[in-house]
C-alpha positions as CSV (number, residue, x, y, z in Angstrom):
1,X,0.0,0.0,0.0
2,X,1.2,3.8,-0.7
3,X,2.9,5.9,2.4
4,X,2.4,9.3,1.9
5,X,3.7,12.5,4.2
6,X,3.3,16.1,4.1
7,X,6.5,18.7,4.2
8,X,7.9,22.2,3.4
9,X,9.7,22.3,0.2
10,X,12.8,23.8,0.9
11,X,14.5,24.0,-2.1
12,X,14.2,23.5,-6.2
13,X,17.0,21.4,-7.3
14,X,16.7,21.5,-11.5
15,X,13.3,21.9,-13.4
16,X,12.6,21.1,-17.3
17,X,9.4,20.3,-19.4
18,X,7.4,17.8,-17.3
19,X,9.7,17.6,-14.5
20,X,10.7,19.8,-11.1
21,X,13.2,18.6,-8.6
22,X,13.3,19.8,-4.9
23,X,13.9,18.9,-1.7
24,X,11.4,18.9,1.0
25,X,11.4,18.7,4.9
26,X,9.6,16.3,6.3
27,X,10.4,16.5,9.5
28,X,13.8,14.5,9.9
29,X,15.6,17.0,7.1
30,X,15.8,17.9,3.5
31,X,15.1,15.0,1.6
32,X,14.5,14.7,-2.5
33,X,11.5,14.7,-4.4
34,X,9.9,15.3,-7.9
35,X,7.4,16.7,-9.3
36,X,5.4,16.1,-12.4
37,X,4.3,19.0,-13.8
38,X,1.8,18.0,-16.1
39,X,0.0,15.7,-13.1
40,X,0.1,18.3,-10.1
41,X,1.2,22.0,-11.3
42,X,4.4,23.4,-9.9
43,X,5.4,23.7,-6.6
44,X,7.6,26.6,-5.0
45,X,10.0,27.1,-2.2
46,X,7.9,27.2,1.0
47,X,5.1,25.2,-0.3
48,X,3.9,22.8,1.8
49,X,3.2,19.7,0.0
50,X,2.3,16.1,-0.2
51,X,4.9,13.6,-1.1
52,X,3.9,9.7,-1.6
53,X,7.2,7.7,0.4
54,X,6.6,4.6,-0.8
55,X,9.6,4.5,-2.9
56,X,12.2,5.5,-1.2
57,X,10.7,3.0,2.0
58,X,10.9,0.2,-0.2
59,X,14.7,1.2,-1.0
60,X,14.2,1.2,-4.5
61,X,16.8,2.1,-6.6
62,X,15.6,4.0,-9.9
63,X,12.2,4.9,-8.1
64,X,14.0,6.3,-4.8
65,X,12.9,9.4,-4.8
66,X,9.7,10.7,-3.1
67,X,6.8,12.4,-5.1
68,X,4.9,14.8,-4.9
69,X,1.5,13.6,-4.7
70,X,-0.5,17.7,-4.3
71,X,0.2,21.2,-3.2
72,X,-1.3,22.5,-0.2
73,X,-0.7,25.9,-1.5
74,X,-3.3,25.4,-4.1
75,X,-7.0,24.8,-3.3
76,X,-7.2,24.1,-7.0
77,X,-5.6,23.3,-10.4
78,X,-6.5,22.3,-13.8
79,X,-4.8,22.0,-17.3
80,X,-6.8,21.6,-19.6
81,X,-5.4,18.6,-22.1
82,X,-5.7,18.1,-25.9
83,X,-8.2,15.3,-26.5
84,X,-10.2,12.7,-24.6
85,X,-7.6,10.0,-24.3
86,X,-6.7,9.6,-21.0
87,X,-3.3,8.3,-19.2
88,X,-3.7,6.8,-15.7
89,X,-7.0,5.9,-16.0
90,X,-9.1,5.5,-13.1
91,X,-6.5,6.7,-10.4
92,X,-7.0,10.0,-8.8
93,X,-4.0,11.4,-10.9
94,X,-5.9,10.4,-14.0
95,X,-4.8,13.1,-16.7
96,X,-6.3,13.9,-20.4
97,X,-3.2,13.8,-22.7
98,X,-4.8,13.5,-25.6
99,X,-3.4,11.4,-28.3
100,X,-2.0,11.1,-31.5
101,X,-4.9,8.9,-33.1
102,X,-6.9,11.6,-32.2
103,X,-5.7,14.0,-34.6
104,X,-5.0,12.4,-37.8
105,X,-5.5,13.7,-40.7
106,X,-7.8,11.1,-42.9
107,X,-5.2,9.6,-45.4
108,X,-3.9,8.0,-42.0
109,X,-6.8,7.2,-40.0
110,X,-6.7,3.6,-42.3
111,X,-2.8,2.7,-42.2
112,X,-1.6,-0.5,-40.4
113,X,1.3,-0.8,-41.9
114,X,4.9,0.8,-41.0
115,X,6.6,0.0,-44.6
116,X,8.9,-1.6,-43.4
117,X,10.8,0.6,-41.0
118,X,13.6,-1.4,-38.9
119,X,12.4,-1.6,-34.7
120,X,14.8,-2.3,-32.6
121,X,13.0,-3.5,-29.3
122,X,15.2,-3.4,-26.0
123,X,14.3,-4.7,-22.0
124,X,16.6,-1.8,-20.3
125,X,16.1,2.2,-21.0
126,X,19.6,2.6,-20.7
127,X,20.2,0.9,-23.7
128,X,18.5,3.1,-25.3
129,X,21.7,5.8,-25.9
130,X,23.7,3.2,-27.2
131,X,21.0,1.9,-29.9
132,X,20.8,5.1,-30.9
133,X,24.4,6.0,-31.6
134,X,25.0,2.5,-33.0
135,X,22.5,3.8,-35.5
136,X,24.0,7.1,-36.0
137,X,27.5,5.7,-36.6
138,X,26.2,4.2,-40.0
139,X,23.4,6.6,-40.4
140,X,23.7,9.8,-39.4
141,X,21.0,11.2,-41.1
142,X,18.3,8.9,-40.0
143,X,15.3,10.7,-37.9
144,X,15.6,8.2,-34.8
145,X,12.1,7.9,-33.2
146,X,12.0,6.5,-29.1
147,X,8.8,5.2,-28.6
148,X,8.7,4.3,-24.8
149,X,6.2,1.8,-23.5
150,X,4.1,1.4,-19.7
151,X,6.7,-1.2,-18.4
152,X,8.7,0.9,-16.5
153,X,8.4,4.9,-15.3
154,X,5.4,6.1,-17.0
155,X,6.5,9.7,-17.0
156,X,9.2,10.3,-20.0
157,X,9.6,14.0,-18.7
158,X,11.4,11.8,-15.6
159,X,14.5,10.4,-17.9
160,X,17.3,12.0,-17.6
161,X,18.7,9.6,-20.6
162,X,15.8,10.9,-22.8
163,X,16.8,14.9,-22.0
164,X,20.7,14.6,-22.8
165,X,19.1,12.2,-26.1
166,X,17.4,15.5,-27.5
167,X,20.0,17.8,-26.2
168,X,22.6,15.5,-28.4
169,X,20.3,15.3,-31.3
170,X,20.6,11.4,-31.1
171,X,16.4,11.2,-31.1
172,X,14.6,13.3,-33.1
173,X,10.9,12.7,-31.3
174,X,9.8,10.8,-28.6
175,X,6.0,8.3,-28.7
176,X,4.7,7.5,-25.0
177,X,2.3,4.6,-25.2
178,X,0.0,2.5,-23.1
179,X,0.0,4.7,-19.6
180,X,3.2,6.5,-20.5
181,X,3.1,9.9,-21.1
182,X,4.6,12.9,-22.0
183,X,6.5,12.0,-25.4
184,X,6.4,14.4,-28.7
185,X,3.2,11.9,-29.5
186,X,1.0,10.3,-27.4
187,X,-0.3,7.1,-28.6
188,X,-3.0,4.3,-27.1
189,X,-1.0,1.2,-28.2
190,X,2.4,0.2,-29.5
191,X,1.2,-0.5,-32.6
192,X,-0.2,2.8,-33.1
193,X,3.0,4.2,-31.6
194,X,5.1,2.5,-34.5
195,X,2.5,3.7,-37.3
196,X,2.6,7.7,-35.3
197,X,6.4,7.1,-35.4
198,X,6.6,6.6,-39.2
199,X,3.8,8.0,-40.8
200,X,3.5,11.3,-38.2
201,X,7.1,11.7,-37.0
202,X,8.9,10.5,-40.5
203,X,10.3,8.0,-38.6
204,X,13.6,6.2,-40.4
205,X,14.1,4.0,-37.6
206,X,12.2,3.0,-34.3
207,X,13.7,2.5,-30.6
208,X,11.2,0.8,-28.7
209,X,12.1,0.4,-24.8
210,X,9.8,1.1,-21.2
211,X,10.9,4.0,-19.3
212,X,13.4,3.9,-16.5
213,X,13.1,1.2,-13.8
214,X,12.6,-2.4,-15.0
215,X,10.0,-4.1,-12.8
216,X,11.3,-8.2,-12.3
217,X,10.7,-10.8,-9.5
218,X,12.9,-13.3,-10.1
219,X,10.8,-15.5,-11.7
220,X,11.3,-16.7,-15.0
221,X,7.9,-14.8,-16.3
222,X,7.5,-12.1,-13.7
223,X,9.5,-9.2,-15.7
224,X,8.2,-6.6,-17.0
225,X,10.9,-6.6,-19.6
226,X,9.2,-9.4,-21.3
227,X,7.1,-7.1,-23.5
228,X,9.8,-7.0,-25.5
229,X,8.6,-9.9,-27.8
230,X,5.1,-8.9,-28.0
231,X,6.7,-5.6,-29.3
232,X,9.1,-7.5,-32.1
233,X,5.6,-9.1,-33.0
234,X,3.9,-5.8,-33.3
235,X,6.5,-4.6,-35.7
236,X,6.6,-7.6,-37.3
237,X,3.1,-7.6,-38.0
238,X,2.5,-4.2,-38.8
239,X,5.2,-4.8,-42.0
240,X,8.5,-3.8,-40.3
241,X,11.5,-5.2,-39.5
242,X,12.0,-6.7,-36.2
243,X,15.4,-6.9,-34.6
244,X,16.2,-7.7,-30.9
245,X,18.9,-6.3,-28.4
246,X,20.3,-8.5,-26.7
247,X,20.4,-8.3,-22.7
248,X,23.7,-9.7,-21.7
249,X,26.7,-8.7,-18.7
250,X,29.5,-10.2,-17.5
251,X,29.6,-7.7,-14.6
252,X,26.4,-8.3,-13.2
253,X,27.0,-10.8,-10.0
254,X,23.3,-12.3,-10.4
255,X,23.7,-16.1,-12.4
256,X,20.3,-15.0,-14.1
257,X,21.9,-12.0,-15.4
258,X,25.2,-13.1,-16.7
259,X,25.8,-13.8,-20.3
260,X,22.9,-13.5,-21.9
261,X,20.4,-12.6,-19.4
262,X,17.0,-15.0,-18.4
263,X,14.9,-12.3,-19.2
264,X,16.2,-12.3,-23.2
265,X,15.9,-16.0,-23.5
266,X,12.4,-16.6,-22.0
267,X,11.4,-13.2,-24.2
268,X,12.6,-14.6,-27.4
269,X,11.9,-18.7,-26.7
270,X,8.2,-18.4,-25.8
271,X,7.0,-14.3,-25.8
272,X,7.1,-13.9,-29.7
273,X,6.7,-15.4,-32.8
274,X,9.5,-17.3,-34.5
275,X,11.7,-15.2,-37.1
276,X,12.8,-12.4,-35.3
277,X,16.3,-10.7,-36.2
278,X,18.7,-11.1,-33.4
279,X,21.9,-8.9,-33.5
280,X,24.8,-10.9,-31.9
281,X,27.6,-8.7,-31.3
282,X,31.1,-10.0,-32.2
283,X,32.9,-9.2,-29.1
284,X,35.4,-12.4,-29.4
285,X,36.6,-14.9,-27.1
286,X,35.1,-16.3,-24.4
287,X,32.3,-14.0,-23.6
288,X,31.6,-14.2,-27.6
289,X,31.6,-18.1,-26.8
290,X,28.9,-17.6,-23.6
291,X,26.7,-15.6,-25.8
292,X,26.7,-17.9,-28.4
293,X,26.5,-20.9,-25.9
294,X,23.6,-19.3,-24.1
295,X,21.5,-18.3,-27.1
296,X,22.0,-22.1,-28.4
297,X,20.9,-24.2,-25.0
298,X,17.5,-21.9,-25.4
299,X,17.3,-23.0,-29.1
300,X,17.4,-18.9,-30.1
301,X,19.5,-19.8,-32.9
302,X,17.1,-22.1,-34.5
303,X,14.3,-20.2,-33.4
304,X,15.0,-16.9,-34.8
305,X,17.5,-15.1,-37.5
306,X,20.5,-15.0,-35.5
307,X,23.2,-11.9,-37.1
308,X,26.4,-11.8,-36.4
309,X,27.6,-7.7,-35.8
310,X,30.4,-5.7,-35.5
311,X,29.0,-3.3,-32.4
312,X,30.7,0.1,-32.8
313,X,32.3,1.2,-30.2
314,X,30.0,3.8,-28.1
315,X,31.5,3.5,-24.6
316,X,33.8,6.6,-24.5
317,X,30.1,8.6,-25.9
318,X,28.1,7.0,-23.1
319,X,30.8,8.0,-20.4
320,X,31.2,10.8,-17.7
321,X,32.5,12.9,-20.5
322,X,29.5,12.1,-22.3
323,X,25.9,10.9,-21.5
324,X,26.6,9.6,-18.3
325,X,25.3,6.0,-18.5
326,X,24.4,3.8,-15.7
327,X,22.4,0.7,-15.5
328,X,21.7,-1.5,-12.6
329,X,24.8,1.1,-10.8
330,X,27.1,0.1,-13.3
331,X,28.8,3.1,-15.2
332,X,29.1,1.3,-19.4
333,X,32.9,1.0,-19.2
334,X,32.4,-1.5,-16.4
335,X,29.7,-3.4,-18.3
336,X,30.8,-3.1,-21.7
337,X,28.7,-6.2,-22.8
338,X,25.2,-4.6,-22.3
339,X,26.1,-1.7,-24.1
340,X,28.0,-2.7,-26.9
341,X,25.3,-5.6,-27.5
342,X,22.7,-1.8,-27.7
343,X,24.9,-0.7,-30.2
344,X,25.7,-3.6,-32.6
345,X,21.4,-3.8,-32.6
346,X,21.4,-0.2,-33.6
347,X,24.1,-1.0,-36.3
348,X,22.0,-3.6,-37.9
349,X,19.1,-1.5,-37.9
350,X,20.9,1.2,-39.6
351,X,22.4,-1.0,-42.1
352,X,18.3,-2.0,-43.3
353,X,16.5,1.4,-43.6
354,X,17.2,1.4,-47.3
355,X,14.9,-2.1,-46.9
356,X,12.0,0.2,-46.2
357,X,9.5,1.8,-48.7
């Protein structure tokens, strides 16, 4: 159940589209906090506000920040939003974003096809930045398109990954779908989040990954990461080309997690239709050997189109110099694996955009 608690914010810490950061005194301190914008309004310093705990009391590590839940300041606030679709549903911070599908013009109300544009699905958000400059490495004048799925943080204003992405020109518009929100587009399903990416955005290429903060158990099914395959079959059936990224460390000191992680083999042996491209990236000896060892005992390689890739070499670009990539509190030069396997995904995408039509 939710913990919520009321303090005095006490000071604003960074704010951008979507997003404020503070600290607020609950009692016991300044502690951190955001706030989304679009949800509860703004908040100011000496505002005494709301915050739901339940994060940081569960000593999560993406989601470890309180948030503001409503501003005592206010005794009202509205925005007033740009259709009837609405994100959240039936929760008190229920919110009309509108949507994409919404606003079509006619000649696209019909399309349910993607003409073959190349979609790269991926389990973690922060392999998102290397997809993405794998692509650009061989394309650099493909328009990108990150369409970000419900399975993690629904906000997109909350990714920090996403804002140095724009900044860096490495994305050239953003499609929240499902519960997410807050993207260029806002779109009801994936599917219609790959059609808005190509046919509305103009589209070259599609990322498709949840926000930050993977949700898994444990259990072999119990991830939410396992969309992934019924993404690869969206594209797939909506006439594109579907190519996993791999999920793979050999830093990550969890058995499930090391070579090529549980939550890709289950995703591509049972959560998706045979026939999906799988970038394999050539990273030699014996961690090349694991991969390959891995992907054969789940029967991936008979299964789907297994491609071999040179992955470009994006680590220096996702560094402290650079975007500042972490995942599961690993900085990218001390889990190359994961991020090279992003890239070499993104490179095979690249090299099939001349596929489409």
């Amino acid at each position: 159940m939710p913990s919520f608690r009321t303090g005095d914010v006490v000071e604003l810490l960074e704010e951008r589209t979507g997003l404020q950061r503070v600290l607020v005194d609950l009692g016991d301190g300044a502690e951190r906090a955001y706030v989304l914008t679009r949800l509860t309004g703004t908040v100011g310093v000496g505002d005494r506000v709301v915050v739901n705990t339940t994060a940081v009391e569960l000593g999560l590590g993406t989601g470890g920040w309180h948030v503001v839940h409503w501003n005592l300041a206010r005794d009202a606030w509205s925005e007033k939003g740009p259709g009837h679709i609405i994100k959240g549903r039936y929760t008190s911070l229920q919110a009309d974003v509108g949507s994409a599908e919404e606003h079509l013009d006619p000649g696209f109300v019909d399309i349910d096809s993607i003409n073959g544009m190349p979609v790269v699905a991926a389990a973690l958000h922060s392999q998102v930045p290397a997809i993405a400059l794998g692509i650009r490495r061989l394309a650099p004048d493909a328009r990108i398109v990150y369409v970000m799925t419900d399975g993690g943080a629904l906000p997109l204003a909350l990714s920090d990954l996403v804002a140095s992405m724009r900044a860096e020109s490495l994305v050239d518009a953003t499609v929240t779908c499902g519960h997410a929100f807050g993207g260029d587009y806002e779109a009801v399903s994936v599917f219609s989040a790959l059609a808005v990416g190509r046919h509305v955005a103009a589209g070259d290429v599609a990322i498709v990954a949840m926000g930050p903060g993977i949700v898994g158990t444990g259990t072999r099914l119990g991830f939410s990461g396992i969309e992934v395959g019924p993404v690869l079959d969206a594209a797939d059936g909506l006439g594109g080309q579907p190519i996993a990224c791999l999920r793979m460390s050999f830093a990550d000191p969890r058995p499930r997690h090391r070579g090529v992680s549980h939550h890709t083999l289950t995703t591509l042996r049972i959560a998706c239709r045979p026939g999906v491209t799988v970038a394999l990236p050539l990273l030699g000896g014996a961690q090349e050997a694991t991969i390959r060892a891995d992907l054969a005992a789940a029967g991936i390689d008979r299964r789907h189109d297994v491609i071999d890739v040179a992955p470009p070499d994006v680590l220096d670009a996702l560094g402290p110099d650079g975007l500042n990539v972490v995942s599961m509190g690993r900085p990218a030069h001390d889990d190359p694996a994961l991020f090279l396997s992003a890239s070499a995904a993104g490179a095979l995408a690249a090299s099939r955009i001349d596929l489409a039509t």
